[in-house]
Biopython code that builds the backbone (N, CA, C, O; Angstrom):
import numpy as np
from Bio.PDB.StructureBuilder import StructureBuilder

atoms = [
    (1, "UNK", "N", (4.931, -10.142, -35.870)),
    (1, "UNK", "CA", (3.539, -10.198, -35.493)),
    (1, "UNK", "C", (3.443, -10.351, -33.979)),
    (1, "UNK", "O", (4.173, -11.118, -33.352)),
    (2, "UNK", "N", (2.437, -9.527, -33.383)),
    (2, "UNK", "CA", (2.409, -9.419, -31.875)),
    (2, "UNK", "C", (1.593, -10.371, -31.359)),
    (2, "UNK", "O", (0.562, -10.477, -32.023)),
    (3, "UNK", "N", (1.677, -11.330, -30.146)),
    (3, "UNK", "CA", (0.883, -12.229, -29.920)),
    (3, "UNK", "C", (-0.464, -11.958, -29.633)),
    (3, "UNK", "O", (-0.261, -11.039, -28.840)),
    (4, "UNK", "N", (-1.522, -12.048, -29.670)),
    (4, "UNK", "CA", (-3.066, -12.242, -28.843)),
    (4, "UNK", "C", (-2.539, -11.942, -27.182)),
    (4, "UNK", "O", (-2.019, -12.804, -26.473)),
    (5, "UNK", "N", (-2.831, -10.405, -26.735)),
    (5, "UNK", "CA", (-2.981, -10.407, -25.289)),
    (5, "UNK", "C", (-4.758, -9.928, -24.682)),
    (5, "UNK", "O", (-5.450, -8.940, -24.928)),
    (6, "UNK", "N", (-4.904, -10.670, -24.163)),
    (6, "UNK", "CA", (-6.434, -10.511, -23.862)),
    (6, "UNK", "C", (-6.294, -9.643, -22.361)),
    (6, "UNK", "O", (-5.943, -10.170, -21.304)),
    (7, "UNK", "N", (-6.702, -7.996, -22.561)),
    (7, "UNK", "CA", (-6.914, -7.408, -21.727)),
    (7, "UNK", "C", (-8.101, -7.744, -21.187)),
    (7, "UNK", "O", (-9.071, -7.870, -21.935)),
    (8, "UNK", "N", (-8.231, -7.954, -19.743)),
    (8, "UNK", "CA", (-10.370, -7.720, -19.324)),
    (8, "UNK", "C", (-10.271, -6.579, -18.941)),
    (8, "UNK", "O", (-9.258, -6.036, -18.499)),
    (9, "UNK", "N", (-11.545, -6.037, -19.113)),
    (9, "UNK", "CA", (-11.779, -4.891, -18.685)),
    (9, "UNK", "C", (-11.756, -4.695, -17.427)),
    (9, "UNK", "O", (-11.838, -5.707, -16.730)),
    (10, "UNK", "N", (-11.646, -3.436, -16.781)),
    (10, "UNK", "CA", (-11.856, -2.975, -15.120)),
    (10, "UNK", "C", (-13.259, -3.196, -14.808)),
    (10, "UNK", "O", (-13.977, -3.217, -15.808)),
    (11, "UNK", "N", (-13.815, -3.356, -13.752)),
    (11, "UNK", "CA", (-14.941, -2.377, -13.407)),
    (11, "UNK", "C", (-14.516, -1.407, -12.342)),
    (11, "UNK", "O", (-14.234, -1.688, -11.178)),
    (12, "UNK", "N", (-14.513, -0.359, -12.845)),
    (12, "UNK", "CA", (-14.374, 0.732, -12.082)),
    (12, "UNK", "C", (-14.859, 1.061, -10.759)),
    (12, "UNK", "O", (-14.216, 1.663, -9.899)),
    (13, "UNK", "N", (-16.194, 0.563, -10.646)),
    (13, "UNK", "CA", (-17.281, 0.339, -9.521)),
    (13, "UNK", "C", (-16.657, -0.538, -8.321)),
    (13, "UNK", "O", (-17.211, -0.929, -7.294)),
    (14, "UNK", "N", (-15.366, -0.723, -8.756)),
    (14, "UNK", "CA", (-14.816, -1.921, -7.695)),
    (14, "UNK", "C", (-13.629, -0.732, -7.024)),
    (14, "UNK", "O", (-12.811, -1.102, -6.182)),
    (15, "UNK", "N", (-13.674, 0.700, -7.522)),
    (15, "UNK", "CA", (-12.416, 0.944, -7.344)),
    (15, "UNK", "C", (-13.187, 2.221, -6.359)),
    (15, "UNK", "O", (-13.082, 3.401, -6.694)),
    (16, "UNK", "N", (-13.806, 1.878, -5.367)),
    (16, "UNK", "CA", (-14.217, 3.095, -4.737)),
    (16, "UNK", "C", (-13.966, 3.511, -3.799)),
    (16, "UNK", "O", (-14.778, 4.116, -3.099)),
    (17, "UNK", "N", (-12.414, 3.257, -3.410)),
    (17, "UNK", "CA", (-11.809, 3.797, -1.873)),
    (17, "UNK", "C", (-10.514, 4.506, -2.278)),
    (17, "UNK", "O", (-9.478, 3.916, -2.585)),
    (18, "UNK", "N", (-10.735, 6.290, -2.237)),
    (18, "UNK", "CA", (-9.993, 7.079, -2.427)),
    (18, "UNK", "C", (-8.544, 7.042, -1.614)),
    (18, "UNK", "O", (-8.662, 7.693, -0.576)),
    (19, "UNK", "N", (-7.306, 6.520, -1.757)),
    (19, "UNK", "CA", (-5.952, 6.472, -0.725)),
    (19, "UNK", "C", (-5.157, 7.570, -1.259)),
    (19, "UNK", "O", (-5.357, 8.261, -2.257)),
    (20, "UNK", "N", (-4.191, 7.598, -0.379)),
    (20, "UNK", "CA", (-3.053, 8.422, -0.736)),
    (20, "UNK", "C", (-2.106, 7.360, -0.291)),
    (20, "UNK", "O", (-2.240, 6.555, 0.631)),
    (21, "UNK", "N", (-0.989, 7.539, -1.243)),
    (21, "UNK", "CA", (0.404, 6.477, -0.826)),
    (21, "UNK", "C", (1.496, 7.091, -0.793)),
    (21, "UNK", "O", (2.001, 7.114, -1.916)),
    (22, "UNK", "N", (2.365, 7.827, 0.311)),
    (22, "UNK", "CA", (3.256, 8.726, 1.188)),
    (22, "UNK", "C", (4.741, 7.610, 1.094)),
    (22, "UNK", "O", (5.008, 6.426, 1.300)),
    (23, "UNK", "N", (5.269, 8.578, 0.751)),
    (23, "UNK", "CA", (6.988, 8.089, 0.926)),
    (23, "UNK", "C", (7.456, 8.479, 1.679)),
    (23, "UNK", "O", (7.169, 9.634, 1.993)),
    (24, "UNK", "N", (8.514, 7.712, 2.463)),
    (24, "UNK", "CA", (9.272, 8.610, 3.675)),
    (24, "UNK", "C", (10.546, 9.484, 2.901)),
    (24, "UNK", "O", (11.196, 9.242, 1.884)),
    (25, "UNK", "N", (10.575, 10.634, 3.905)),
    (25, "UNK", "CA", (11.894, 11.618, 3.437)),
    (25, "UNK", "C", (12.004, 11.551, 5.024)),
    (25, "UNK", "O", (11.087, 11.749, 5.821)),
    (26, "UNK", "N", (13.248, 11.248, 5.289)),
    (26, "UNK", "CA", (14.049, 11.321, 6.582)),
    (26, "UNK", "C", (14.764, 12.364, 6.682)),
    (26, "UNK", "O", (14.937, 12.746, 5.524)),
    (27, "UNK", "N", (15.364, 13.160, 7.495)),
    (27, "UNK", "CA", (16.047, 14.542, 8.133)),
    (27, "UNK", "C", (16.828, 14.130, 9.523)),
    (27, "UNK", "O", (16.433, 13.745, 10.624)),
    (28, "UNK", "N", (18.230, 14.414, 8.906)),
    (28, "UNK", "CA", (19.121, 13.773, 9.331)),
    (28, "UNK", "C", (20.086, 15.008, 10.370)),
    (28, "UNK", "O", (20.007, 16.215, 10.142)),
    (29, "UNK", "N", (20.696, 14.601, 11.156)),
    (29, "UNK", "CA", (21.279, 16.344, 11.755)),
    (29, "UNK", "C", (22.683, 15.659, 11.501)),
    (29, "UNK", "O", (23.017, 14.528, 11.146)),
    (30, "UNK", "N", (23.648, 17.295, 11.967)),
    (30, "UNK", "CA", (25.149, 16.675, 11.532)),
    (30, "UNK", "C", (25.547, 15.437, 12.144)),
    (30, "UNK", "O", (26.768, 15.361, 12.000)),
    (31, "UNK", "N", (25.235, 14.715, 12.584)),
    (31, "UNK", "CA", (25.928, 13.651, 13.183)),
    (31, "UNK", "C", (24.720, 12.135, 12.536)),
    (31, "UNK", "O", (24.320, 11.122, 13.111)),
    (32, "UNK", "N", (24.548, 12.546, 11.476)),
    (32, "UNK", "CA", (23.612, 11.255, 11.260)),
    (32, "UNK", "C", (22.546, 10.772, 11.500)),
    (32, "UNK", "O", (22.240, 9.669, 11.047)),
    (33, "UNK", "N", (21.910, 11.334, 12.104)),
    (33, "UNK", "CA", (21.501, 10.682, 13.299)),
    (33, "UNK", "C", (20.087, 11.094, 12.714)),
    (33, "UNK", "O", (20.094, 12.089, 11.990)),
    (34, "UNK", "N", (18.897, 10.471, 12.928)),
    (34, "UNK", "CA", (17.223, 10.674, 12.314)),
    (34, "UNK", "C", (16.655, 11.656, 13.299)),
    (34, "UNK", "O", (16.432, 11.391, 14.481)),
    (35, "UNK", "N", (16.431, 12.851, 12.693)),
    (35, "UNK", "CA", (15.423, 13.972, 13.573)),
    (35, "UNK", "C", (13.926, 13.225, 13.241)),
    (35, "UNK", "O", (13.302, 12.488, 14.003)),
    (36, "UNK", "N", (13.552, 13.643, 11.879)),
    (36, "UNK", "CA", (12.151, 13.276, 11.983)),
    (36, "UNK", "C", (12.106, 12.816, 10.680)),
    (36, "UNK", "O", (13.140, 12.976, 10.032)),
    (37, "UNK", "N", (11.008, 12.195, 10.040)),
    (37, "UNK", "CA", (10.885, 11.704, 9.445)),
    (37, "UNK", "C", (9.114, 11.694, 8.916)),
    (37, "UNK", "O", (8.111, 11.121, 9.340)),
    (38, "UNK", "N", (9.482, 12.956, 7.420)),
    (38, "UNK", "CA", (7.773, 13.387, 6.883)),
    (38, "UNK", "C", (7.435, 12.079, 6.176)),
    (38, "UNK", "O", (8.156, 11.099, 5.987)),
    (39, "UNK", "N", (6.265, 12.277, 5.856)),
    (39, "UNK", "CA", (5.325, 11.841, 4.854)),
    (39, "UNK", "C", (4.498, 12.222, 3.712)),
    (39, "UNK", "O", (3.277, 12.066, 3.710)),
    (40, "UNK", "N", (5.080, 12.661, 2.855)),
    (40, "UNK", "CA", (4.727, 13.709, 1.711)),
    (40, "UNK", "C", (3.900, 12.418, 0.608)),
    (40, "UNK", "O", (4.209, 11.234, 0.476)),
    (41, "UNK", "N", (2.729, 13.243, -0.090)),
    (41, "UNK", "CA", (1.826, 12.435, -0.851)),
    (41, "UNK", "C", (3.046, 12.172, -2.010)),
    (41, "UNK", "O", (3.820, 13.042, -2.409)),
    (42, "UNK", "N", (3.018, 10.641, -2.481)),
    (42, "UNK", "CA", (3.601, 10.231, -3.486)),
    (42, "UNK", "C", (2.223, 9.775, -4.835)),
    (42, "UNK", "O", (2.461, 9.748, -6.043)),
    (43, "UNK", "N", (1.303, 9.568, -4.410)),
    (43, "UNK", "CA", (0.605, 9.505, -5.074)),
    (43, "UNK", "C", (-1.208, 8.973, -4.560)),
    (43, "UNK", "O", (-1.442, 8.046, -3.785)),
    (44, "UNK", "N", (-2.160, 9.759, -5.169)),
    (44, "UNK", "CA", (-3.575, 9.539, -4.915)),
    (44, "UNK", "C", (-3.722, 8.438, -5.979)),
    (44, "UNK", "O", (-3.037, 8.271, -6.988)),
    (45, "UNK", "N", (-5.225, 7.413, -5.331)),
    (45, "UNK", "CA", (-5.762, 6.945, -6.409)),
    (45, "UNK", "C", (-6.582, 5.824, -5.974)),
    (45, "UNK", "O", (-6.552, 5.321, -4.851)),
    (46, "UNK", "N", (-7.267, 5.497, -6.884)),
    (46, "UNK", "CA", (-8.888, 4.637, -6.448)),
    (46, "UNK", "C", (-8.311, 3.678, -6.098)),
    (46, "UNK", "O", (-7.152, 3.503, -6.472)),
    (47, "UNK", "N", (-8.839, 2.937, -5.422)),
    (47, "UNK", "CA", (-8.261, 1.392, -4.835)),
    (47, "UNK", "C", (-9.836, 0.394, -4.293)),
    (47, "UNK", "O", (-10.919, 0.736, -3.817)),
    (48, "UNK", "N", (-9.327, -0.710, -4.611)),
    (48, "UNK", "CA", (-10.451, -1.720, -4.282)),
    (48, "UNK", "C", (-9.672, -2.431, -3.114)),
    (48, "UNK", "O", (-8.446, -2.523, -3.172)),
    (49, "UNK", "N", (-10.427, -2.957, -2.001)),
    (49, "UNK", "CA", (-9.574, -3.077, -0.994)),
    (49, "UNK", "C", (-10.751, -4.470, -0.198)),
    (49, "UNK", "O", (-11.970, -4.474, -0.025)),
    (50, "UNK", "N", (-9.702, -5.480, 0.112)),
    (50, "UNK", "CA", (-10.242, -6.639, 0.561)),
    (50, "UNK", "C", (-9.542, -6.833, 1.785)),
    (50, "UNK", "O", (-8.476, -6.269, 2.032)),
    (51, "UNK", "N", (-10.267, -7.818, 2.750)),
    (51, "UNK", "CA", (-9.541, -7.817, 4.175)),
    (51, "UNK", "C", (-9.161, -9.377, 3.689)),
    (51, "UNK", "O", (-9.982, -10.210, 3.306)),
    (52, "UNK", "N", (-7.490, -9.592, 3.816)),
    (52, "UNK", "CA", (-6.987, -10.959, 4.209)),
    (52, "UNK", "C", (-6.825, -11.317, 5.420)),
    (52, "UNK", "O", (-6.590, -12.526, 5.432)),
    (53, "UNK", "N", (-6.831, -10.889, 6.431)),
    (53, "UNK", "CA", (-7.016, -11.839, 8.153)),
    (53, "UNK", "C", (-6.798, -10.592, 8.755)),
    (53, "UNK", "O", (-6.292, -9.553, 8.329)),
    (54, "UNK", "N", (-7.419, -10.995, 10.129)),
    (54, "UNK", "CA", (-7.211, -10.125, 11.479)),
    (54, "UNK", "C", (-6.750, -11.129, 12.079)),
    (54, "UNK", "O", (-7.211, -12.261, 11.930)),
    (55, "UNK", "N", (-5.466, -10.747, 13.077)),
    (55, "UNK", "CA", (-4.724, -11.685, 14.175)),
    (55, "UNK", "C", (-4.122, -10.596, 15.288)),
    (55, "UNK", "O", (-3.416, -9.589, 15.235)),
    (56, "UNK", "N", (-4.880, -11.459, 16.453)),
    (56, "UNK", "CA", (-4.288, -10.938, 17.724)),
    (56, "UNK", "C", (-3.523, -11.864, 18.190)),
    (56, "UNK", "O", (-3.622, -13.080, 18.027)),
    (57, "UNK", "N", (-2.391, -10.991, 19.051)),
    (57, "UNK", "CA", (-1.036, -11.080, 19.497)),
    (57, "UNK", "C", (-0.323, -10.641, 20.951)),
    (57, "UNK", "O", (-0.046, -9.447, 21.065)),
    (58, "UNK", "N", (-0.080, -11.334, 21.818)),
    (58, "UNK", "CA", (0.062, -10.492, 22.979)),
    (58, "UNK", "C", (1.708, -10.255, 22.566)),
    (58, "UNK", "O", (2.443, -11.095, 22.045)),
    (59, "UNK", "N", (2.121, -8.615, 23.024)),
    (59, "UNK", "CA", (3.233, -8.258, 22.672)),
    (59, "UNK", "C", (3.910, -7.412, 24.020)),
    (59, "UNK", "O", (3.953, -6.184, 24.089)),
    (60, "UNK", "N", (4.513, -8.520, 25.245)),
    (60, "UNK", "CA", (5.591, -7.257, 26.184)),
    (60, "UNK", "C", (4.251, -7.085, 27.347)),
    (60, "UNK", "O", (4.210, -6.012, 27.950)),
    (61, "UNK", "N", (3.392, -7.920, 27.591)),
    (61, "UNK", "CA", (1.929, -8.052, 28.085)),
    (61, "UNK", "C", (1.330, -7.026, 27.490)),
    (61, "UNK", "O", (1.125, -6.299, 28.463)),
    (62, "UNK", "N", (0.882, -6.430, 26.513)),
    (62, "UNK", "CA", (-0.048, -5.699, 26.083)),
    (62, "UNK", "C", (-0.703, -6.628, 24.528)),
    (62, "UNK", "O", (-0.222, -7.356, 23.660)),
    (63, "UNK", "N", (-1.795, -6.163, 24.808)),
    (63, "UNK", "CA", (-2.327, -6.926, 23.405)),
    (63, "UNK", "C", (-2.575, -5.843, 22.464)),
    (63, "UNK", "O", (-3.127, -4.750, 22.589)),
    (64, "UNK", "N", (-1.922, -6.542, 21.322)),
    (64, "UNK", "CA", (-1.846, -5.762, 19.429)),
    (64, "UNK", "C", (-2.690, -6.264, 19.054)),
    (64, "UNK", "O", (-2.698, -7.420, 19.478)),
    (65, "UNK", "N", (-3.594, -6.026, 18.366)),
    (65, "UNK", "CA", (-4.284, -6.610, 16.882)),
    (65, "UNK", "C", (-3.794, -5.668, 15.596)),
    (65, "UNK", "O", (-3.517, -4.470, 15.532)),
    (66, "UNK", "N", (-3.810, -6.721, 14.611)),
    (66, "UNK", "CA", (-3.060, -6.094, 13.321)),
    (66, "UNK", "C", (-3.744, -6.706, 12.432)),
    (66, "UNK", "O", (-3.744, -7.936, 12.467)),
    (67, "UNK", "N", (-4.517, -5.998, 11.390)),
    (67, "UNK", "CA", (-5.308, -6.385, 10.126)),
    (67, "UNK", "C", (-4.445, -5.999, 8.776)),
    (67, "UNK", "O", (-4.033, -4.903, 8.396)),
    (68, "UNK", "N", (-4.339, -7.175, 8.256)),
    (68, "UNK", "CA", (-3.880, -7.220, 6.772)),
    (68, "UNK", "C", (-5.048, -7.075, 5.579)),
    (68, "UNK", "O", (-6.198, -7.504, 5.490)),
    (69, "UNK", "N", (-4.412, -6.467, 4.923)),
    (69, "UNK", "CA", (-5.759, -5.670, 3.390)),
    (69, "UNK", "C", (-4.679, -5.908, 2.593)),
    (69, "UNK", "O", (-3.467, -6.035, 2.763)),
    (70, "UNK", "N", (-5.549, -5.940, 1.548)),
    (70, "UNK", "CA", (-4.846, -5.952, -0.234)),
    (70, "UNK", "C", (-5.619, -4.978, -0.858)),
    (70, "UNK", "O", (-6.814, -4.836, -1.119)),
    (71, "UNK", "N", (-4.939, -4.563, -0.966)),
    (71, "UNK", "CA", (-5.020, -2.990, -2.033)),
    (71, "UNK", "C", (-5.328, -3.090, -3.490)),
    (71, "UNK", "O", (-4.263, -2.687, -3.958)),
    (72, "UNK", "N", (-5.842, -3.276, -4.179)),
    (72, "UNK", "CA", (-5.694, -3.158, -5.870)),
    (72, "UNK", "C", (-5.619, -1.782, -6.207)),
    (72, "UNK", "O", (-6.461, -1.046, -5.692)),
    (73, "UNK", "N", (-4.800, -1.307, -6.947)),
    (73, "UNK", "CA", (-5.157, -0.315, -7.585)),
    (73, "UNK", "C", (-4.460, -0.562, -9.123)),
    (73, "UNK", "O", (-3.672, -1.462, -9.415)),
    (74, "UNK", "N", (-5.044, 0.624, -10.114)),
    (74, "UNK", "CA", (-4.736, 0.727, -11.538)),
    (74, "UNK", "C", (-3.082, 0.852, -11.455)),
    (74, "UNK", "O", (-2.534, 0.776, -10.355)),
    (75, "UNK", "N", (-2.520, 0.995, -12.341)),
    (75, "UNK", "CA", (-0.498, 0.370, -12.263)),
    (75, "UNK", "C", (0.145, 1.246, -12.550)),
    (75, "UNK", "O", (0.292, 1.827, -13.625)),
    (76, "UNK", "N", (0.762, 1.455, -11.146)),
    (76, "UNK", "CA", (1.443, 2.766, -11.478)),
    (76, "UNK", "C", (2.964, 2.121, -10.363)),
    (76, "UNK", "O", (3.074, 1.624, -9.242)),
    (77, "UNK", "N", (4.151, 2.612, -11.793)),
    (77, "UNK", "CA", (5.475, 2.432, -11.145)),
    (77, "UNK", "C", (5.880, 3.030, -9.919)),
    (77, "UNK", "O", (5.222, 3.935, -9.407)),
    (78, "UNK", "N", (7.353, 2.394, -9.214)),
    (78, "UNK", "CA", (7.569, 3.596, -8.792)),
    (78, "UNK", "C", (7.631, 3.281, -7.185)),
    (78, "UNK", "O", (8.492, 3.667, -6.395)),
    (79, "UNK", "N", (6.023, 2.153, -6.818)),
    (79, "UNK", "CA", (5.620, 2.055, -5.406)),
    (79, "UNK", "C", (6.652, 1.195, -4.721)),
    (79, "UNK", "O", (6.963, 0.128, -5.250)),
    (80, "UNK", "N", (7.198, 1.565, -3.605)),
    (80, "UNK", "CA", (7.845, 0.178, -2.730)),
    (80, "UNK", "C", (7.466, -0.006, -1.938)),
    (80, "UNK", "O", (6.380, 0.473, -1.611)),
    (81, "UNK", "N", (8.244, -0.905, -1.103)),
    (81, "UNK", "CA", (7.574, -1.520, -0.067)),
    (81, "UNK", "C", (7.621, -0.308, 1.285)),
    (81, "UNK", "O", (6.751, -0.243, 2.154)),
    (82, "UNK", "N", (8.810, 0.567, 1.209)),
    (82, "UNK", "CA", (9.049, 1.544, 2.211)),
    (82, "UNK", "C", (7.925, 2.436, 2.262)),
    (82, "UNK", "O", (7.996, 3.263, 3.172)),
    (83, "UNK", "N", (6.900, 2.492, 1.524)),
    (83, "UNK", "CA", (6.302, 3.284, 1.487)),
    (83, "UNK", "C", (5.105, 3.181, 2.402)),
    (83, "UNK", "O", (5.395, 2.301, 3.214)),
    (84, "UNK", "N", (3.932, 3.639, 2.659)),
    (84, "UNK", "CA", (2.839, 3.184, 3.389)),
    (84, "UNK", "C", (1.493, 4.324, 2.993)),
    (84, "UNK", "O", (1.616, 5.521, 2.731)),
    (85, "UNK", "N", (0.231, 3.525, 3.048)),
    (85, "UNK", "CA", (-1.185, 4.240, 2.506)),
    (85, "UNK", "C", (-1.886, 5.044, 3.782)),
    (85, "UNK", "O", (-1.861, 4.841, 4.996)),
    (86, "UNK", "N", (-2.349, 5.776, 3.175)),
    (86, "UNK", "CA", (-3.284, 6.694, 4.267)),
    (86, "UNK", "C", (-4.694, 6.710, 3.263)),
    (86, "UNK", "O", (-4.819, 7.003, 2.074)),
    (87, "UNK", "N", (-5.735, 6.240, 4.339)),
    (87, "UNK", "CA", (-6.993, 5.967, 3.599)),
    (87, "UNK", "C", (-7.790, 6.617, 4.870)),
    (87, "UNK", "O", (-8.158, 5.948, 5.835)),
    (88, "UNK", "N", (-8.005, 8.046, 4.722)),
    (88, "UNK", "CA", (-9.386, 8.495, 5.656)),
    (88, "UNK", "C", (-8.740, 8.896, 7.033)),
    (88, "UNK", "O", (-9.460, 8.770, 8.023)),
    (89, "UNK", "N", (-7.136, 9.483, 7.242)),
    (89, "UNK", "CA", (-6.566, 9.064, 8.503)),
    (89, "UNK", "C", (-6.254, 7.419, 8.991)),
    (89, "UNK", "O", (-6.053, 7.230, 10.190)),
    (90, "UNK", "N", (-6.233, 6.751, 8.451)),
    (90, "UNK", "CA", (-5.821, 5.252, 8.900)),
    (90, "UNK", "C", (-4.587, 5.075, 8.111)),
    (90, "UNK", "O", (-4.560, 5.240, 6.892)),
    (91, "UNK", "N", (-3.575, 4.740, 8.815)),
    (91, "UNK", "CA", (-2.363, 4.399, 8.307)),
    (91, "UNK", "C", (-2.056, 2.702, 8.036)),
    (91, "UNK", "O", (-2.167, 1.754, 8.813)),
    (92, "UNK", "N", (-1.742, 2.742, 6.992)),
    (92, "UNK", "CA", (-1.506, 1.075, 6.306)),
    (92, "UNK", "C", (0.245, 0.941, 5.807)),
    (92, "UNK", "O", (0.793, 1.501, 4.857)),
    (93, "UNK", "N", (0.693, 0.229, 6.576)),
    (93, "UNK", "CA", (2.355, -0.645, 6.222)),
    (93, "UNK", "C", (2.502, -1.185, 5.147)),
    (93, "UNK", "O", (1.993, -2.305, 5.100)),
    (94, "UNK", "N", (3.118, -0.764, 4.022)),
    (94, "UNK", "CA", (3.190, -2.049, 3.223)),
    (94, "UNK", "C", (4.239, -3.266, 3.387)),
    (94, "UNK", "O", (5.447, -3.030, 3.408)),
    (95, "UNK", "N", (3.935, -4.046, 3.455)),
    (95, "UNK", "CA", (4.525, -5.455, 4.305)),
    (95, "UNK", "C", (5.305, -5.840, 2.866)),
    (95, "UNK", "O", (6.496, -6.149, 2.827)),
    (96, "UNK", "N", (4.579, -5.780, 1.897)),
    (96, "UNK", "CA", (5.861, -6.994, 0.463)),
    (96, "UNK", "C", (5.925, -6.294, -0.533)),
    (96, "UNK", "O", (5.208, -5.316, -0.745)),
    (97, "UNK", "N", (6.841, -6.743, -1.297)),
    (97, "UNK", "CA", (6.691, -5.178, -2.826)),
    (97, "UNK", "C", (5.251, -5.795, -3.640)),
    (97, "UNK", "O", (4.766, -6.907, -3.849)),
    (98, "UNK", "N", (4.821, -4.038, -4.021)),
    (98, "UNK", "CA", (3.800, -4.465, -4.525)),
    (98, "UNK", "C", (3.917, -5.712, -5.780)),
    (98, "UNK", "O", (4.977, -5.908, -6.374)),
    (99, "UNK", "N", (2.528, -6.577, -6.091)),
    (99, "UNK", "CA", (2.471, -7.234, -7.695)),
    (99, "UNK", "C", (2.232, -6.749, -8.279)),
    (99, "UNK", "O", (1.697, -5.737, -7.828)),
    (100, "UNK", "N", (2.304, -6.817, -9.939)),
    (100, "UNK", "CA", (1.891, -6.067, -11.266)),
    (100, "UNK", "C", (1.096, -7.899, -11.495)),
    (100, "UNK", "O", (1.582, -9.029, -11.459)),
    (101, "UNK", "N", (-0.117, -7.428, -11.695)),
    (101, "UNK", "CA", (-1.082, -8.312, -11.557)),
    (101, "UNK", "C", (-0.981, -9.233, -13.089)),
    (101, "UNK", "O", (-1.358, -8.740, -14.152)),
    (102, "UNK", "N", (-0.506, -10.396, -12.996)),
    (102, "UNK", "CA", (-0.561, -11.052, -13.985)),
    (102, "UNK", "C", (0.446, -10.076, -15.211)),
    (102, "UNK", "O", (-0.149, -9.878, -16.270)),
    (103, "UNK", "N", (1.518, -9.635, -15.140)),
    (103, "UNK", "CA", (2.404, -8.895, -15.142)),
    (103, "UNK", "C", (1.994, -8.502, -17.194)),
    (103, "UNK", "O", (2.427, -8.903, -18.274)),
    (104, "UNK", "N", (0.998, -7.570, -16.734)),
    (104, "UNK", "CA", (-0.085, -7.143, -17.706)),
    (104, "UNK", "C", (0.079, -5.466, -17.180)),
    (104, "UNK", "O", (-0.447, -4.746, -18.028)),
    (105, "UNK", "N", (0.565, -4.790, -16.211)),
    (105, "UNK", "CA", (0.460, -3.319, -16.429)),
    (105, "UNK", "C", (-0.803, -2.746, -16.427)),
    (105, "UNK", "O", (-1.009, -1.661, -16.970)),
    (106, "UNK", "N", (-1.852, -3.523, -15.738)),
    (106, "UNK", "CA", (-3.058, -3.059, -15.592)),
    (106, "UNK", "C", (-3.621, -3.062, -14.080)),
    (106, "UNK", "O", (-4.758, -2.675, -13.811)),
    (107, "UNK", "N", (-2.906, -3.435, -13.333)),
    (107, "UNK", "CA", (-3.540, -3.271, -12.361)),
    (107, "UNK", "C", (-2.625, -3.564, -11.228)),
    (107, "UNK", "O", (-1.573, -4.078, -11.609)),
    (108, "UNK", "N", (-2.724, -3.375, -9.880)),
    (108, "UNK", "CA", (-1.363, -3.757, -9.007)),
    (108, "UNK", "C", (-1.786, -3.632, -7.956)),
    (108, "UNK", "O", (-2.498, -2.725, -7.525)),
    (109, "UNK", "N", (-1.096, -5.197, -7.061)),
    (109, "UNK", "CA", (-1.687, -5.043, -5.536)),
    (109, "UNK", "C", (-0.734, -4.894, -4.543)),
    (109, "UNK", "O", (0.483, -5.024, -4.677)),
    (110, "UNK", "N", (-1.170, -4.695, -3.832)),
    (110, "UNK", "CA", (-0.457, -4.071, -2.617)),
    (110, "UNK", "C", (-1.078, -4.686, -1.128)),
    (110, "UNK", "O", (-2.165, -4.464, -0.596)),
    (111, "UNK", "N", (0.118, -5.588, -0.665)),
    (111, "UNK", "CA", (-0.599, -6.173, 0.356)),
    (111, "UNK", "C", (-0.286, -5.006, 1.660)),
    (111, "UNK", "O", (0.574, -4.186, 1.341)),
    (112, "UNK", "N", (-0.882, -4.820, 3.116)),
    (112, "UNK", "CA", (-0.448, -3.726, 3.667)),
    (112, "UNK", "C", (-1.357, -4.079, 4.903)),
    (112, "UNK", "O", (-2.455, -4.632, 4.953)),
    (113, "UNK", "N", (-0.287, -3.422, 6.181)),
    (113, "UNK", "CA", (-0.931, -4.186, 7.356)),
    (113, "UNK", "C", (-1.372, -2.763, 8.415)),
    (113, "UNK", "O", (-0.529, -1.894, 8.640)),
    (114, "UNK", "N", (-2.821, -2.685, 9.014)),
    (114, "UNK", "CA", (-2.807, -1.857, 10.034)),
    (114, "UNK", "C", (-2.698, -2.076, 11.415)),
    (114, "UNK", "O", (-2.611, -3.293, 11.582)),
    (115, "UNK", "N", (-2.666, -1.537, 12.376)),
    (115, "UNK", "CA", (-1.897, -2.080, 13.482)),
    (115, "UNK", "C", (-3.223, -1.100, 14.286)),
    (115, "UNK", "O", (-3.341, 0.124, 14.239)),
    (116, "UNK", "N", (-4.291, -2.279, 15.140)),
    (116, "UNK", "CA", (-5.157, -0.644, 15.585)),
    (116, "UNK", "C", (-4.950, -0.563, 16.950)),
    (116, "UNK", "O", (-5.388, 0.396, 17.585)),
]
sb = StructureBuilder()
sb.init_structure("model")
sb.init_model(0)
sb.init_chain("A")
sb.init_seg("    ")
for serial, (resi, resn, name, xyz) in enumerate(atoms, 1):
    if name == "N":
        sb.init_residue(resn, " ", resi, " ")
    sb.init_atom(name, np.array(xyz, "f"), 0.0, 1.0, " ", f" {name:<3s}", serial, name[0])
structure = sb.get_structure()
């Protein structure tokens, strides 16, 4: 007998920021060495997206600011951390391996940092 798992439902209405999430393929010449390095779509998909902090940083005397977001999206294997989101032309790092949210297969976040 299978235990009582209480799915909640989505609201979908939360999921209204279209991303793409790009894997690197590196290109290497005879000596090893990194020519370039694409970004081919690994996968589209709705995402709900919250801001966890903005922090500025002076770096080498120039000043960085870098904003961290959490990503939700529906659960899909597969994502690592090497990977990084493109939402609208804005490029997002993913900083930690994604979570499988309450490790239920329904949903998965993705923390991820932009650098503007």
């Amino acid at each position: 007998m299978r235990p009582f798992q209480y799915k909640k439902p989505l609201n979908t209405g939360d999921f209204r920021n279209r991303i793409r999430i790009e894997k690197p393929v590196v290109i290497k010449d005879e000596l090893n060495q990194v020519i370039e390095t694409s970004w081919p779509e690994f996968k589209k998909a709705w995402a709900m997206i919250k801001t966890v902090k903005g922090s500025e940083y002076i770096e080498a005397s120039a000043s960085q600011a870098t904003r961290v977001y959490r990503f939700v999206i529906p659960y899909t294997s597969g994502i690592t951390e090497e990977m990084r989101i493109n939402m609208k032309g804005r490029i997002f790092d993913i900083i930690e391996p994604p979570m499988n949210d309450d490790e239920m297969n329904q949903t998965l976040t993705i923390i991820a940092k932009e650098y503007v």
